[in-house]
N, C-alpha and C positions, 0 to 999 in steps of 0.2 A: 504494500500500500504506500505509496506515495507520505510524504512527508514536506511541507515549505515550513520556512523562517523564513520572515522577511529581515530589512535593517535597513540603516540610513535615514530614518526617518529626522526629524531634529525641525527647528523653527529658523526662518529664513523673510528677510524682507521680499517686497515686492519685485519682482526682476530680476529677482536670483535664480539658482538653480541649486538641485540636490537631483542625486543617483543612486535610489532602490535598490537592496538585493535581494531575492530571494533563496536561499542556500536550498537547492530539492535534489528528494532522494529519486533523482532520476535519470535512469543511466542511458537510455538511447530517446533521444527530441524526440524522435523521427517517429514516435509510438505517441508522444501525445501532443495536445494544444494547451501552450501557454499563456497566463493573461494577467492584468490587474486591474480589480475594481477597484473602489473607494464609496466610503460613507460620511457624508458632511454632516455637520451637527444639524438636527432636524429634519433632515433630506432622507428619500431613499437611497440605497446603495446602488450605483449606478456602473456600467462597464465602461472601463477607458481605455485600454489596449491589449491584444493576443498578436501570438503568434504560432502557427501552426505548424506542422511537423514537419512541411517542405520549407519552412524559413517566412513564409508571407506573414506580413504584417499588415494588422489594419487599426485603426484609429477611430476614437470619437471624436465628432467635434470640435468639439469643448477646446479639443489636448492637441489635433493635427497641425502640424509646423510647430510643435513648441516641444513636444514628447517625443522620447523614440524606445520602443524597445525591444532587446537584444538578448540572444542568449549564448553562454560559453558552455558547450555542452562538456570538454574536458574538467572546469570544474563543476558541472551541473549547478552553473546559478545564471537564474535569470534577471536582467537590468529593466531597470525604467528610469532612463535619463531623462528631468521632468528640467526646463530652461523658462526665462521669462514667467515665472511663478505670478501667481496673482491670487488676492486673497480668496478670490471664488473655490481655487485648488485646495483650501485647506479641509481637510480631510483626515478621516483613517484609511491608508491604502491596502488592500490585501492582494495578496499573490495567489493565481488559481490555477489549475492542473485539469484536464479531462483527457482521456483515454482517446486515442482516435479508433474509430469501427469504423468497417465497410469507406474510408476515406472521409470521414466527417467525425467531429469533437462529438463528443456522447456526451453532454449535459449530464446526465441522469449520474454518467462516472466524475463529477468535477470535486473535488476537493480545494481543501480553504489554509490558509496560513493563517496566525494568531492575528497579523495585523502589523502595521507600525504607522504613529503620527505623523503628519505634516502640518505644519503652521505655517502660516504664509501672512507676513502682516503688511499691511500699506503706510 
């Protein structure tokens, strides 16, 4: 069963940047889809970036041109280099895992990391 940690979370003015890690126990990408949500205080938890087993990356919104994220499969962790921070990003970010089946993420397999803060002040 799959395992994340996240890290790097920390508090950072407007227009800064900070870079997520997720440490996961997972030894070949290429088996599953990786991603990160986040929950703002009052908001629902909402999806901000994946990337799937063949490398593709996609983006919300919100995050496109300002996020990117990466993964080192030799140390099995995954990045979210977040830039141009703004206090709307402030959040708890969580790192997610799903299984890929038949070529597509299987929700129903996704797993969740503890979490880690971002604070983003103006």
């Amino acid at each position: 069963q799959v395992q994340l940690m996240e890290s790097g979370g920390g508090s950072v003015q407007a227009g800064g940047s900070l870079r997520l890690s997720c440490d996961a126990s997972v030894y070949t990408y290429r088996l599953y889809c990786m991603g990160w949500f986040r929950r703002a205080p009052g908001k629902e938890r909402e999806w901000v970036a994946g990337i799937d087993g063949a490398g593709e990356t996609r983006y919300a919104g919100s995050v496109e041109g300002r996020f990117s994220i990466s993964q080192d499969s030799a140390s099995n962790t995954l990045y979210l280099q977040m830039n141009s921070l703004r206090s709307t990003d402030t959040a708890t970010y969580y790192c997610v895992a799903e299984i890929v089946r038949a070529g597509r993420c299987d929700v129903q397999s996704r797993r969740w990391g503890q979490g880690t803060q971002v604070t983003v002040s103006s």
